[in-house]
N, C-alpha and C positions, 0 to 999 in steps of 0.2 A: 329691293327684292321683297315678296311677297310671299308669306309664307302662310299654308293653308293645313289646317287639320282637318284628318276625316270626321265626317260624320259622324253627332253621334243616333244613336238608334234604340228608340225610346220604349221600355217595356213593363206595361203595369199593372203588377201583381198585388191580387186583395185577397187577405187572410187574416183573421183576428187571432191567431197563437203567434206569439212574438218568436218562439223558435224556429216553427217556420220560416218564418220569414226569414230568421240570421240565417238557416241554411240554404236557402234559397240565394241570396244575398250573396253567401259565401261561392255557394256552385256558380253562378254568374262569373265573379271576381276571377273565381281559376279560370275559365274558362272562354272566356269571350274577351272583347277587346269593342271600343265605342260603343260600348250599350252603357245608358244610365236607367237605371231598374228604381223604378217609380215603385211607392208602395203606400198602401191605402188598408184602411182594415176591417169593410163593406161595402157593399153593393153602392149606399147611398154615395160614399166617396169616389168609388172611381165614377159613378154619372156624373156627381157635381164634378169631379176635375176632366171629364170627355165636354161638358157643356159648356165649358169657361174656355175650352183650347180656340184658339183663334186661328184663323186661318194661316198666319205668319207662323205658326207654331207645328212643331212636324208631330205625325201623328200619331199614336203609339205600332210597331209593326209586329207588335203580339200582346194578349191579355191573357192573364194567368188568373183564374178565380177561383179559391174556397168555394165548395157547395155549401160547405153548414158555418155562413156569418150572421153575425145580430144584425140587425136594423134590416136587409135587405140581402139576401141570400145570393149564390151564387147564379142558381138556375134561373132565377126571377131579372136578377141585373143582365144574364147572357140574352132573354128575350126584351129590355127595355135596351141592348147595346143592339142587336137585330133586327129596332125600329126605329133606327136613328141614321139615316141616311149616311150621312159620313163614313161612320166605323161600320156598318152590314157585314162587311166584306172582309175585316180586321182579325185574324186568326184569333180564335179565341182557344185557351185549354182550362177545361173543367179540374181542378186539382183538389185532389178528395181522400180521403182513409176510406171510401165505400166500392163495396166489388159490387153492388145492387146489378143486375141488367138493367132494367130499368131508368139507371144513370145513363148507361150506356148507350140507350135507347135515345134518352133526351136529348143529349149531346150531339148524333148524328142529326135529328130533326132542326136542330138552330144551326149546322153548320159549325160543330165546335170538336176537341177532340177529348177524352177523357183521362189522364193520366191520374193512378195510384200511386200515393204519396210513399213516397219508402220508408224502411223503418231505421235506418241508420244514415251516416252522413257519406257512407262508404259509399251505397245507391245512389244517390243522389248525384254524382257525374254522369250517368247515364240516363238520368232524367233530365236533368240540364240537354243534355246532346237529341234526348226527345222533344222537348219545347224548342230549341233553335229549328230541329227540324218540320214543326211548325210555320216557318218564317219562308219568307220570298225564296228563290236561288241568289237573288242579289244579298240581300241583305244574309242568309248562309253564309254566303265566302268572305264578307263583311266584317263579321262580327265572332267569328273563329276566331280563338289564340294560333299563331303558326308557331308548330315545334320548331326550335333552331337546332 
């Protein structure tokens, strides 16, 4: 007998505040089920780990980015992942502490969405539930915790 796991379903998030990320980290873990949440901590890293993924290699089916990282910003990485044949089409969300319009502006022009970072950890499950809903219908029903 052969026994198969689902899927898992790869999603990768760059931000250079290390809290972020653990709650970022954390709202995944509650809530989702076969996501491994890739993390990187600028623009230059998530290209270098999009350029190295090989075709055997599944593809990420959402990118989370920091607008304000060193080396390579968020906005700047959303238009070099937008000329990259592969990922064009790969959900992106802008994740930010800025209410700018002008973000917001950005973000529709590249095809991305813009979510405000919450101020507590309490928020943050419904930002989780906004980035998933980011993501395919497949990968949605996927990647949901089912209440028992």
């Amino acid at each position: 007998m052969t026994q198969t796991t689902p899927p898992k379903y790869l999603i990768l998030y760059a931000d250079d505040d290390l809290d972020d990320i653990s709650l970022v980290e954390s709202a995944f873990t509650a809530t989702t089920i076969n996501v491994e949440l890739i993390t990187a901590y600028d623009g230059e890293d998530v290209l270098e780990y999009l350029e190295n993924l090989t075709p055997l290699h599944p593809d990420p089916c959402l990118i989370i980015l920091d607008i304000n990282m060193p080396k390579l910003n968020g906005k700047d990485t959303l238009q070099r992942i937008r000329q990259m044949d592969r990922y064009k089409n790969i959900p992106v969300v802008l994740f930010t502490t800025s209410s700018m319009e002008g973000d917001s502006k950005f973000a529709e022009r590249f095809n991305a969405s813009l979510i405000i970072k919450p101020l507590n950890s309490y928020q943050m499950q419904g930002i989780t539930n906004r980035f998933i809903e980011q993501c395919t219908e497949e990968v949605r029903r996927n990647i949901r915790k089912r209440l028992s």
